[in-house]
C-alpha positions in Angstrom: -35.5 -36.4 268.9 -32.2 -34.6 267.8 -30.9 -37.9 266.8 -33.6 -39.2 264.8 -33.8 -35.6 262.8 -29.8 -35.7 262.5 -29.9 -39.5 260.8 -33.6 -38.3 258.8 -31.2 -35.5 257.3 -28.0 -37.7 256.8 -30.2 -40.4 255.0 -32.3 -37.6 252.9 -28.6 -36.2 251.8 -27.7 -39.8 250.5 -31.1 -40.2 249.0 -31.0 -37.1 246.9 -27.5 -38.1 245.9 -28.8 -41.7 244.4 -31.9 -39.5 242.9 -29.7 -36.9 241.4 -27.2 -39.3 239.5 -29.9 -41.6 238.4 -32.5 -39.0 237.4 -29.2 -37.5 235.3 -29.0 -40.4 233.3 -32.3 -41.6 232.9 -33.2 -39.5 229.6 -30.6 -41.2 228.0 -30.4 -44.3 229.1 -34.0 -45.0 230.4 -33.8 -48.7 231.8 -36.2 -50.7 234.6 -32.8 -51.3 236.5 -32.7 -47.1 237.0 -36.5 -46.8 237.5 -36.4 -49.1 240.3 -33.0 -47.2 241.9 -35.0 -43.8 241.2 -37.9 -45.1 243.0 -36.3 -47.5 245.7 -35.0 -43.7 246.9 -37.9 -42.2 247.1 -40.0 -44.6 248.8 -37.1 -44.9 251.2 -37.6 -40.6 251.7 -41.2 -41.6 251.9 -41.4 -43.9 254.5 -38.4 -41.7 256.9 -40.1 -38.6 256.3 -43.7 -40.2 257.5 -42.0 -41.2 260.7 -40.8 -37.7 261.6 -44.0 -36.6 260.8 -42.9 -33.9 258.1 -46.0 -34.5 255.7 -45.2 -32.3 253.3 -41.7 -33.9 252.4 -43.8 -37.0 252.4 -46.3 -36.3 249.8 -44.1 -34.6 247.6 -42.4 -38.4 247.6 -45.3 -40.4 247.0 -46.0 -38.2 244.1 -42.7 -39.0 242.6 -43.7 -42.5 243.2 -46.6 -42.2 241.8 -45.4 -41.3 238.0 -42.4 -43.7 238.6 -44.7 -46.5 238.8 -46.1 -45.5 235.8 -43.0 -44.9 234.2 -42.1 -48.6 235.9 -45.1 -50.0 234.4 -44.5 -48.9 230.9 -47.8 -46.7 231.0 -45.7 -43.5 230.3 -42.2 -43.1 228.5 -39.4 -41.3 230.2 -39.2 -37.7 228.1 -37.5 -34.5 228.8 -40.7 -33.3 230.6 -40.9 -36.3 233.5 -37.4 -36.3 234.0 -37.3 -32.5 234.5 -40.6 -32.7 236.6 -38.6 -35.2 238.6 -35.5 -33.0 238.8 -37.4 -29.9 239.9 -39.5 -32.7 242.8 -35.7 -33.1 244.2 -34.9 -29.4 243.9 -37.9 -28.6 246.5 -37.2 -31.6 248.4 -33.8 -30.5 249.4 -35.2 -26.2 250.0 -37.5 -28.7 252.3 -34.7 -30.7 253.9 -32.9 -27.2 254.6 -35.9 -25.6 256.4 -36.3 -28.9 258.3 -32.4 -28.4 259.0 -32.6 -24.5 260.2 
């Protein structure tokens, strides 16, 4: 099981770096190519954090989803609030990751 959490951790880290670069940018350059990076990562946190079983981690991620698909869909513009909302979803996320880690 120690290997599966090591590589769920490892793959969250890279995650949260795609997240964090593309949620930086996406207030000023708000583009479908960026929503679907933004999203693509965390479906991909989704889906790894199901399979450990840390539930939590998981529904924070389909929230994100959630308003990305809307965003996605062009049934809300990207503002200062949903990209904020979105950087404070990846602040918890990683205080998650690090109790998961400890």
């Amino acid at each position: 099981m120690q290997q599966y959490l090591d590589l769920f951790l490892q793959e969250a880290e890279e995650q949260f770096d795609v997240l964090e670069t593309e949620m930086l940018k996406l207030e000023q350059d708000p583009n479908k190519e960026r929503l679907s990076a933004i999203f693509r990562a965390a479906h991909t946190l989704k889906g790894s954090s199901r399979a450990m079983g840390f539930s939590g981690f998981a529904s924070l991620t389909h929230e994100m989803e959630n308003l990305l698909d809307l965003l996605r869909n062009d049934k809300l513009e990207v503002s200062t609030e949903i990209t904020d909302a979105l950087l404070e979803c990846l602040d918890v996320l990683r205080e998650m990751k690090d109790s998961i880690a400890g």
